[in-house]
DSSP file (Angstrom, degrees, kcal/mol; ACC not computed):
  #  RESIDUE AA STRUCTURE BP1 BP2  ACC     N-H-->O    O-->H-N    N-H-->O    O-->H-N    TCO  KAPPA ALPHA  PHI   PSI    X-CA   Y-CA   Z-CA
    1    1 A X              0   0    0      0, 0.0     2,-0.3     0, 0.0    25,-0.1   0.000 360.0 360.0 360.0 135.3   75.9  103.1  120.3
    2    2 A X        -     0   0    0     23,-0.1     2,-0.3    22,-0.1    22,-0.1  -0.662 360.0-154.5 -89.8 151.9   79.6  105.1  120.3
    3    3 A X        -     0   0    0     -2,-0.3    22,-2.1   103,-0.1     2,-0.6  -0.969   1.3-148.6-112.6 132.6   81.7  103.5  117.9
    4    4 A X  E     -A   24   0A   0     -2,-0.3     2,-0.7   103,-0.3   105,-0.3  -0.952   4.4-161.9-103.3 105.1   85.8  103.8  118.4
    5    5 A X  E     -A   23   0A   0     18,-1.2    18,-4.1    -2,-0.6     2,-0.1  -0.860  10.0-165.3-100.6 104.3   87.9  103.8  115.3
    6    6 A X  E     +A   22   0A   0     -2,-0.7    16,-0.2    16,-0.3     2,-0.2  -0.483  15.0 165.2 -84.5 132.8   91.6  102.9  116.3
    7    7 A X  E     +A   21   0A   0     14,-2.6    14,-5.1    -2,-0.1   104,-0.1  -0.946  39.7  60.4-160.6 165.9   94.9  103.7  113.6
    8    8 A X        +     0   0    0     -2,-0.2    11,-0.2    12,-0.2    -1,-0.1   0.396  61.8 134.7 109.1   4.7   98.6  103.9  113.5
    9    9 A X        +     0   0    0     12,-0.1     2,-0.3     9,-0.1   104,-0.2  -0.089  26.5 114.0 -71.5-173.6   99.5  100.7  114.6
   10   10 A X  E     -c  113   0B   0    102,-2.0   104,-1.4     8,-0.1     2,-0.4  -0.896  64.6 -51.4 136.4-150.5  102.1   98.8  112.8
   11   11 A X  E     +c  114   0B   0     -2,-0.3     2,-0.4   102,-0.2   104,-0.2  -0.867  52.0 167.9-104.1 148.1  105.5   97.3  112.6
   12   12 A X  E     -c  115   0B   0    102,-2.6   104,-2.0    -2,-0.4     2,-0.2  -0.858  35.0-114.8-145.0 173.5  108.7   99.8  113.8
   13   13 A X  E >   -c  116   0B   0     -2,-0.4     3,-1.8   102,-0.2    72,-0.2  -0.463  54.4 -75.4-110.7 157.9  112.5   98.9  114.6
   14   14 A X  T 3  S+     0   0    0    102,-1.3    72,-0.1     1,-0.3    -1,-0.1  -0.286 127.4  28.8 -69.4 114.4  113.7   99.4  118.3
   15   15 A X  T 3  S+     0   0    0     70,-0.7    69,-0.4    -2,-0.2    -1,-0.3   0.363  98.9 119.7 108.7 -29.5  114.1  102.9  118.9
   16   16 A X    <   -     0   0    0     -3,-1.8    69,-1.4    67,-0.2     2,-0.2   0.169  54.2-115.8 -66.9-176.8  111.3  104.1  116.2
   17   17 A X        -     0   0    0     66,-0.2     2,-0.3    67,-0.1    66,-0.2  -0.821  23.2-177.4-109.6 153.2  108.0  106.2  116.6
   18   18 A X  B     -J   82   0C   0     64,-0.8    64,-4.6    -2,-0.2     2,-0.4  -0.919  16.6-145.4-147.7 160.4  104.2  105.7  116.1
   19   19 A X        -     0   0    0     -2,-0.3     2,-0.4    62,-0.2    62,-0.2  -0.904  12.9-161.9-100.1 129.5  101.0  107.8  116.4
   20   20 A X        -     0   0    0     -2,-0.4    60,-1.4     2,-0.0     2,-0.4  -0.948   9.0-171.2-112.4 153.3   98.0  106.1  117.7
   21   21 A X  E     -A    7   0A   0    -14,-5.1   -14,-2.6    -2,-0.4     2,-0.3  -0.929   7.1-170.9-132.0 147.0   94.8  107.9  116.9
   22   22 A X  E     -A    6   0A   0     -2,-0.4    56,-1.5   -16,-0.2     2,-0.7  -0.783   4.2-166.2-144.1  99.5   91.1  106.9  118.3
   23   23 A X  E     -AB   5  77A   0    -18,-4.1   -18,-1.2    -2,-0.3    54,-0.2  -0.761   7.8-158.5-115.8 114.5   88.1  108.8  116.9
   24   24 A X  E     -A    4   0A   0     52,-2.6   -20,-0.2    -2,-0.7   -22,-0.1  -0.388  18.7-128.1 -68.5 150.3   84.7  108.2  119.2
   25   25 A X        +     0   0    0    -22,-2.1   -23,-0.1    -2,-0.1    -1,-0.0  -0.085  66.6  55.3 -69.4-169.2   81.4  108.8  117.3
   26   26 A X  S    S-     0   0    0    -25,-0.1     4,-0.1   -24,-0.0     2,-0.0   0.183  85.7 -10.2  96.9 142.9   79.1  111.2  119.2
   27   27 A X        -     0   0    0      3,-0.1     3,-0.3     2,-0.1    -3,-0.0  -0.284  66.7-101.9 -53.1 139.4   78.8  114.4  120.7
   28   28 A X  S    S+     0   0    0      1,-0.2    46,-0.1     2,-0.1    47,-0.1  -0.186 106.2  15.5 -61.9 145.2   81.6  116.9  121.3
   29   29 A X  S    S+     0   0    0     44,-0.7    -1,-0.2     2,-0.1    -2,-0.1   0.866  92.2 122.5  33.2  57.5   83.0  116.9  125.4
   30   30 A X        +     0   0    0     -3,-0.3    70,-1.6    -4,-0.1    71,-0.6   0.765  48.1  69.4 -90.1 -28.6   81.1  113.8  125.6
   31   31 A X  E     -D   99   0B   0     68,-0.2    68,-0.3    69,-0.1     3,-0.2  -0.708  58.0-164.3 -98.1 143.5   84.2  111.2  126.9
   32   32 A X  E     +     0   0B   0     66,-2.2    20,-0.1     1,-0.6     2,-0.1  -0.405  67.2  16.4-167.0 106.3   85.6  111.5  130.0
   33   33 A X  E     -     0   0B   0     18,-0.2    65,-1.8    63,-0.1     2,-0.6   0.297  64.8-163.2 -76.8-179.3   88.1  110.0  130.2
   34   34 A X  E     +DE  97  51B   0     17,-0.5    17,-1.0    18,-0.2     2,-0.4  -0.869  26.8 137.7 -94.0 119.7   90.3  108.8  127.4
   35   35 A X  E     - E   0  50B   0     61,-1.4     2,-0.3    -2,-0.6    61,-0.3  -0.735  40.0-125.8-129.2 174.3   92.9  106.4  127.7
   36   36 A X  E     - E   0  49B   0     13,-3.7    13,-1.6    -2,-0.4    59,-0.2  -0.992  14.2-173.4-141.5-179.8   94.5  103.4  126.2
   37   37 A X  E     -F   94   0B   0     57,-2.0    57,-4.0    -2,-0.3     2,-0.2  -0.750  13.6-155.5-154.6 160.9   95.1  100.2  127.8
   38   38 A X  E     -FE  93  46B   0      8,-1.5     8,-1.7    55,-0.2     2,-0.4  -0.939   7.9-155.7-146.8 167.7   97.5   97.0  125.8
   39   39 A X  E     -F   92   0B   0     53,-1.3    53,-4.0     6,-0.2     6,-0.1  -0.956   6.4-157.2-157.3 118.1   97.5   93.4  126.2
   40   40 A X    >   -     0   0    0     -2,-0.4     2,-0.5     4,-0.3     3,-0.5   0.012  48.0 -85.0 -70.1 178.1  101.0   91.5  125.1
   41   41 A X  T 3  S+     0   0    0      1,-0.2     3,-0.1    -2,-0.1    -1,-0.1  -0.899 120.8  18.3 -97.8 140.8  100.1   87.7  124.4
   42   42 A X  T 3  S+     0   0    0     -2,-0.5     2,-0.3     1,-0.3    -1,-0.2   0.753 116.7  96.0  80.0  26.5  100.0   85.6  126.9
   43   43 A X  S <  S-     0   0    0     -3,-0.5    -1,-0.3     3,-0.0     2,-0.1  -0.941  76.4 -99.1-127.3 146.0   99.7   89.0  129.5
   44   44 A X        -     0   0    0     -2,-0.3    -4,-0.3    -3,-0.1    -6,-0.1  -0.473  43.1 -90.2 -79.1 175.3   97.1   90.7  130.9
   45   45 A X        -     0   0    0     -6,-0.1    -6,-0.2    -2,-0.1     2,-0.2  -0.673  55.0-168.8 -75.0 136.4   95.3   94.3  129.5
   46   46 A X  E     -E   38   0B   0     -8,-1.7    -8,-1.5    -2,-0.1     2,-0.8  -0.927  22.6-105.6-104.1 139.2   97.1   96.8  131.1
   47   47 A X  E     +     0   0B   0     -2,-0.2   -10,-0.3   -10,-0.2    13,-0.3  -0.563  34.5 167.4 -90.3 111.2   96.8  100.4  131.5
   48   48 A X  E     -     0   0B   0     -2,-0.8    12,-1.7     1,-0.2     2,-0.2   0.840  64.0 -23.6 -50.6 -55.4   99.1  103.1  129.4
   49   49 A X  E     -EG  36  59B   0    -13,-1.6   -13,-3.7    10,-0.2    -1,-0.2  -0.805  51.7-162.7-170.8 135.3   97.9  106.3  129.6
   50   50 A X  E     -EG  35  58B   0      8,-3.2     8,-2.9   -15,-0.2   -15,-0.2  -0.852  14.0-153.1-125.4 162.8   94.5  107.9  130.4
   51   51 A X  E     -E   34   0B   0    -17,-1.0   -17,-0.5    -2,-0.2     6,-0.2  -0.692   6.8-136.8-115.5  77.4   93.6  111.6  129.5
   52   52 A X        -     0   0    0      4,-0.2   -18,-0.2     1,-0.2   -21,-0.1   0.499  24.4-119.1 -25.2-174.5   91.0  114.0  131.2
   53   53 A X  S    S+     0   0    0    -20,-0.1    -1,-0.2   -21,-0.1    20,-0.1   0.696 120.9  52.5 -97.6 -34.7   88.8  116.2  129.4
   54   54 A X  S    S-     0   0    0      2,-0.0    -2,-0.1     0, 0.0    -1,-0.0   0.556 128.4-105.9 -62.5 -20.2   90.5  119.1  131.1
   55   55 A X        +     0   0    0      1,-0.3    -3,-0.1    -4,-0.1    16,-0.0   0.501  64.5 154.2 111.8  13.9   93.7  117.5  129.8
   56   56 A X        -     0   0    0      1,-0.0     2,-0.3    -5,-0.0    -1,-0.3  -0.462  28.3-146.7 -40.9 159.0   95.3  115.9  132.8
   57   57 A X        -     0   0    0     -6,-0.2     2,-0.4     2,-0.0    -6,-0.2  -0.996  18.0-173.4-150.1 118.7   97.5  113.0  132.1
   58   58 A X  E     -G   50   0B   0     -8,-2.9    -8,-3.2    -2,-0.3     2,-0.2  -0.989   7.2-162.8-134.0 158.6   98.8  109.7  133.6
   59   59 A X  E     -G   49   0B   0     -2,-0.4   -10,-0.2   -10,-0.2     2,-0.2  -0.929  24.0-122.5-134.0 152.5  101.1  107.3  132.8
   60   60 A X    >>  -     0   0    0    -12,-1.7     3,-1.8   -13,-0.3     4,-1.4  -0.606  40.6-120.8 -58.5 129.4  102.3  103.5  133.5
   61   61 A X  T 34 S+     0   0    0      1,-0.3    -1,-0.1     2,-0.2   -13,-0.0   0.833 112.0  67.2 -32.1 -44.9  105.8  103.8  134.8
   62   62 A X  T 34 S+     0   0    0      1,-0.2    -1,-0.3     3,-0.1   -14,-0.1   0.658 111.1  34.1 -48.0 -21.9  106.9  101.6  131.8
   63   63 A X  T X> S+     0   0    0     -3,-1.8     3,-3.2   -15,-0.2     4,-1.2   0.622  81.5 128.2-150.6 -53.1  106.0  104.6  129.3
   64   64 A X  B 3< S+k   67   0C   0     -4,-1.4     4,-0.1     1,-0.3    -3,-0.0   0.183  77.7  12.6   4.1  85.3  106.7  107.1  131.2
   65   65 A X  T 34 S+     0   0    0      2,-0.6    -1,-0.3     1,-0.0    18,-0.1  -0.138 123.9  65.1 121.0 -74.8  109.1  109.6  129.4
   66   66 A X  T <4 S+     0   0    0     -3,-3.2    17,-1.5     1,-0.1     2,-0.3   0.958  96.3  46.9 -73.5 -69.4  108.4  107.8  126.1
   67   67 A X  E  <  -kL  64  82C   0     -4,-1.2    -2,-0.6    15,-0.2     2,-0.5  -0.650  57.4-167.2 -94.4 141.3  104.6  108.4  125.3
   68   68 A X  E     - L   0  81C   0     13,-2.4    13,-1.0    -2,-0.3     2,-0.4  -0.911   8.5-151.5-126.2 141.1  102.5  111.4  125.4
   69   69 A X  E     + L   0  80C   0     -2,-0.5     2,-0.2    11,-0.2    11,-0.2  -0.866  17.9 163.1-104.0 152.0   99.0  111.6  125.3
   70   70 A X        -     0   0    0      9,-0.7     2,-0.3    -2,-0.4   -15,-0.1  -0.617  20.3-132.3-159.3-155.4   96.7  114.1  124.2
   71   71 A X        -     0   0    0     -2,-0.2     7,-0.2     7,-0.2   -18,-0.0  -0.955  11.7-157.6-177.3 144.4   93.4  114.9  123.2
   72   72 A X    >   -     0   0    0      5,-1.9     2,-7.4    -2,-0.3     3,-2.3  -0.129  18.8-177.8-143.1  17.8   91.3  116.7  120.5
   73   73 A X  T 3  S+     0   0    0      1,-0.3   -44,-0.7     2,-0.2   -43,-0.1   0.407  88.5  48.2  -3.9 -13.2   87.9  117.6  122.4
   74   74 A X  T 3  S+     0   0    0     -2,-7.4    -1,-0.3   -46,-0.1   -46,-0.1   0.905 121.8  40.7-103.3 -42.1   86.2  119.1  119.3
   75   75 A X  S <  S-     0   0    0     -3,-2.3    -2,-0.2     2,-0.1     3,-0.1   0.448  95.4-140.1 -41.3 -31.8   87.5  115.6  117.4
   76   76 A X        +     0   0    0     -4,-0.4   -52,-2.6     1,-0.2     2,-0.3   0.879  60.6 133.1   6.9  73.3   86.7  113.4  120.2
   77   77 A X  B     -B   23   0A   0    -54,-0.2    -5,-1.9   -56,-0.0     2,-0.4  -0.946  41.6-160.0-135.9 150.3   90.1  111.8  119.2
   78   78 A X        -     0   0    0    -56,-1.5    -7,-0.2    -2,-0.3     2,-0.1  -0.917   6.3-146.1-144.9 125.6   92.5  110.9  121.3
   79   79 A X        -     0   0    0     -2,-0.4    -9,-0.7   -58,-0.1     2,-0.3  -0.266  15.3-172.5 -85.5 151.5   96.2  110.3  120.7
   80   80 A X  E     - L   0  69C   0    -60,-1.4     2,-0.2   -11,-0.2   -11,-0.2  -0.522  10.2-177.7-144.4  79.1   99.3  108.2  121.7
   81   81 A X  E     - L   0  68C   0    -13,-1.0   -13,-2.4    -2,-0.3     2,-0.5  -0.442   8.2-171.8 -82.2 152.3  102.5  109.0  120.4
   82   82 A X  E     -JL  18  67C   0    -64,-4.6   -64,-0.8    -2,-0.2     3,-0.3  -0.811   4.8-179.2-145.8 107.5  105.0  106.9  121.5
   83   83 A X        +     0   0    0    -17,-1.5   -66,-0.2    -2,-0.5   -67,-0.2   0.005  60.6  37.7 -74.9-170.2  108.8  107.2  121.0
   84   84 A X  S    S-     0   0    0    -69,-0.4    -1,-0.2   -18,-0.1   -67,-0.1   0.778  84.0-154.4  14.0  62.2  111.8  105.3  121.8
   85   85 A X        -     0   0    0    -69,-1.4   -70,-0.7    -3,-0.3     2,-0.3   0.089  12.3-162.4 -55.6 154.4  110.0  102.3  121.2
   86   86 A X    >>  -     0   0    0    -72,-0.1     3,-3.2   -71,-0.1     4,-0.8  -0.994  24.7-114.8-154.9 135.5  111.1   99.7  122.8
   87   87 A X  T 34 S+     0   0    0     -2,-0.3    28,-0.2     1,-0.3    30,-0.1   0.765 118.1  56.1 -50.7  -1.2  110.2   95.3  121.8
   88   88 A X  T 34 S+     0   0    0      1,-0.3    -1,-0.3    26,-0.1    28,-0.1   0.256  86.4  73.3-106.0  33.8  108.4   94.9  125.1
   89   89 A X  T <4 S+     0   0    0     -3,-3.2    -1,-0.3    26,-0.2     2,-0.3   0.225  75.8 122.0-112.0 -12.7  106.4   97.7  123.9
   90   90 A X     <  +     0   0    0     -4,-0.8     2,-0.3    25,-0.2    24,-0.2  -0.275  42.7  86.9 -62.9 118.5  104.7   94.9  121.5
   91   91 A X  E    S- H   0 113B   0     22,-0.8    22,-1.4    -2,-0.3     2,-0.5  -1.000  72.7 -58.4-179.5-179.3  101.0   94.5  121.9
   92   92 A X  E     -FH  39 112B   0    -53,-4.0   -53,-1.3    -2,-0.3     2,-0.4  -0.809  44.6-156.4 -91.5 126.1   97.4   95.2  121.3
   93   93 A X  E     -FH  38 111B   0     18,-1.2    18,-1.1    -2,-0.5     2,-0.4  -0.856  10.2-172.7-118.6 154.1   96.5   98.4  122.0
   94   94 A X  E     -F   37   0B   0    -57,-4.0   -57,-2.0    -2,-0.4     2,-0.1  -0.923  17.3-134.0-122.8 150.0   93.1   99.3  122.8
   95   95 A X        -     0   0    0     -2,-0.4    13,-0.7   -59,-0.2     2,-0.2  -0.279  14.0-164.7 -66.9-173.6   91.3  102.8  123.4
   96   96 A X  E     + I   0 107B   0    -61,-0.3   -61,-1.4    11,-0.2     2,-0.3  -0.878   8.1 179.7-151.4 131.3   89.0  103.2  126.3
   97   97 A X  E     -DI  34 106B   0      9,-3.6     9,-1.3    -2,-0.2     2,-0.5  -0.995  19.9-142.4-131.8 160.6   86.7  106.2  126.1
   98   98 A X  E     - I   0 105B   0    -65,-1.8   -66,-2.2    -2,-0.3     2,-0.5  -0.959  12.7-144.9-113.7 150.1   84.0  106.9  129.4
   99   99 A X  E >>  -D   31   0B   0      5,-1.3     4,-3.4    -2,-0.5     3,-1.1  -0.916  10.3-164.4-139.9 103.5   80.8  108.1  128.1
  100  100 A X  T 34 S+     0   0    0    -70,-1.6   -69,-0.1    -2,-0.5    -1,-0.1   0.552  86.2  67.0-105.5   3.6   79.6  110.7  131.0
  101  101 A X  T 34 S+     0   0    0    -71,-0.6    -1,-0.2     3,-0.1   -70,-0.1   0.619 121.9   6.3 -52.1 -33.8   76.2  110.4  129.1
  102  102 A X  T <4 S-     0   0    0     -3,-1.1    -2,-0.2     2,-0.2     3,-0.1   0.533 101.7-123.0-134.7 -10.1   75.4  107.0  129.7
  103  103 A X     <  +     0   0    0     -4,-3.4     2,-0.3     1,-0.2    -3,-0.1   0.795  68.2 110.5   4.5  69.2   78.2  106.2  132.1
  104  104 A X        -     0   0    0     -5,-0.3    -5,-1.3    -7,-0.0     2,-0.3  -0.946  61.6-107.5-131.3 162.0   79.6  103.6  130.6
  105  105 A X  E     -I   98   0B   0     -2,-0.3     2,-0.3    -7,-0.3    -7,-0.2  -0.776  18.4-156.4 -92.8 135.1   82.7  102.6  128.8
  106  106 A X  E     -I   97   0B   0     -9,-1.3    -9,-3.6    -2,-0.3     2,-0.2  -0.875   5.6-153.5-119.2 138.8   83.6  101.8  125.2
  107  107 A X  E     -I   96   0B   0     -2,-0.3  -103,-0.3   -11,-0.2   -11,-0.2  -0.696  11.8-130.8 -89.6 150.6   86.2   99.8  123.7
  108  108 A X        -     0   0    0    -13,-0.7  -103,-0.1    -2,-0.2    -1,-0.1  -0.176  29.4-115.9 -78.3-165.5   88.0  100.0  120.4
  109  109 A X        -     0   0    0   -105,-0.3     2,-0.1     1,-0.3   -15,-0.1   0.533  63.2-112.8 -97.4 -25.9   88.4   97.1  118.3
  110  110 A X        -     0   0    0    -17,-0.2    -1,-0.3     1,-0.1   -16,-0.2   0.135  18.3-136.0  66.2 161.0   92.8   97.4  118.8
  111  111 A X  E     - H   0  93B   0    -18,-1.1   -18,-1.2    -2,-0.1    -1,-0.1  -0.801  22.3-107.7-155.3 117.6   95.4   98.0  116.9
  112  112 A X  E     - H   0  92B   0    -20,-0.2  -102,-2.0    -2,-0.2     2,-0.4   0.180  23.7-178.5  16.5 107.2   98.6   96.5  116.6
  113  113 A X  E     +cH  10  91B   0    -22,-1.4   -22,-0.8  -104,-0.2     2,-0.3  -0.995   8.4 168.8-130.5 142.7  102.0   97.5  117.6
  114  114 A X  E     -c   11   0B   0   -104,-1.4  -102,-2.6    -2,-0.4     2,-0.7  -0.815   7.8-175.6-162.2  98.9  104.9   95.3  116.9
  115  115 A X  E     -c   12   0B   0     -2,-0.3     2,-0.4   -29,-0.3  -102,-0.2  -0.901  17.4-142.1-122.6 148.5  108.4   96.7  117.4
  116  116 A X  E      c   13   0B   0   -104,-2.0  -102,-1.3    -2,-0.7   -29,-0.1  -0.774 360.0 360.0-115.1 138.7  111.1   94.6  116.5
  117  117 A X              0   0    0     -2,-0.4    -1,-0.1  -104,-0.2  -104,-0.1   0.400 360.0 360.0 -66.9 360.0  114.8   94.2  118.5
């Protein structure tokens, strides 16, 4: 069973930074892809930003600009810094990793983002 262990959440001021970091158990170039996905209350999960294993990138318009993603293949961690934070940027964020073993997908657990106006 892969395990995801999500950090870096917390609370930041309008305008701040955070790193989110997501490290799958497992063999190395095992996920493919990574992303993260967040869910506001009273919203649905939405997607943020997914990563290849060859290190392509997409982003949700909203983010766009702000957050970069990236990726640690030896790690299997995968990152989400996100500047110029913004309150509607408050939510649970989840990894996503795709497991090209088993083809299936694992969730984290979330982690917490809460930036305040």
């Amino acid at each position: 069973q892969v395990q995801l262990v999500e950090s870096g959440g917390g609370l930041v001021q309008a305008g701040g930074s955070l790193r989110l970091s997501c490290a799958a158990s497992g063999s190395t170039f095992r996920f493919n892809p990574m992303a993260w996905y967040r869910q506001a209350p009273g919203k649905r999960r939405e997607f943020v930003a997914g990563i290849t294993i060859a290190g392509s990138t997409n982003y949700a318009e909203s983010v766009k600009g702000r957050f970069t993603i990236s990726r640690d293949n030896a790690k299997n961690t995968v990152y989400l810094q996100m500047n110029s934070l913004k309150p509607e940027d408050t939510a649970l964020y989840y990894c996503t990793v795709g497991d090209v073993w088993t083809h299936s997908d694992y969730w984290g657990q979330g982690t917490q983002v809460t930036v305040s106006s």
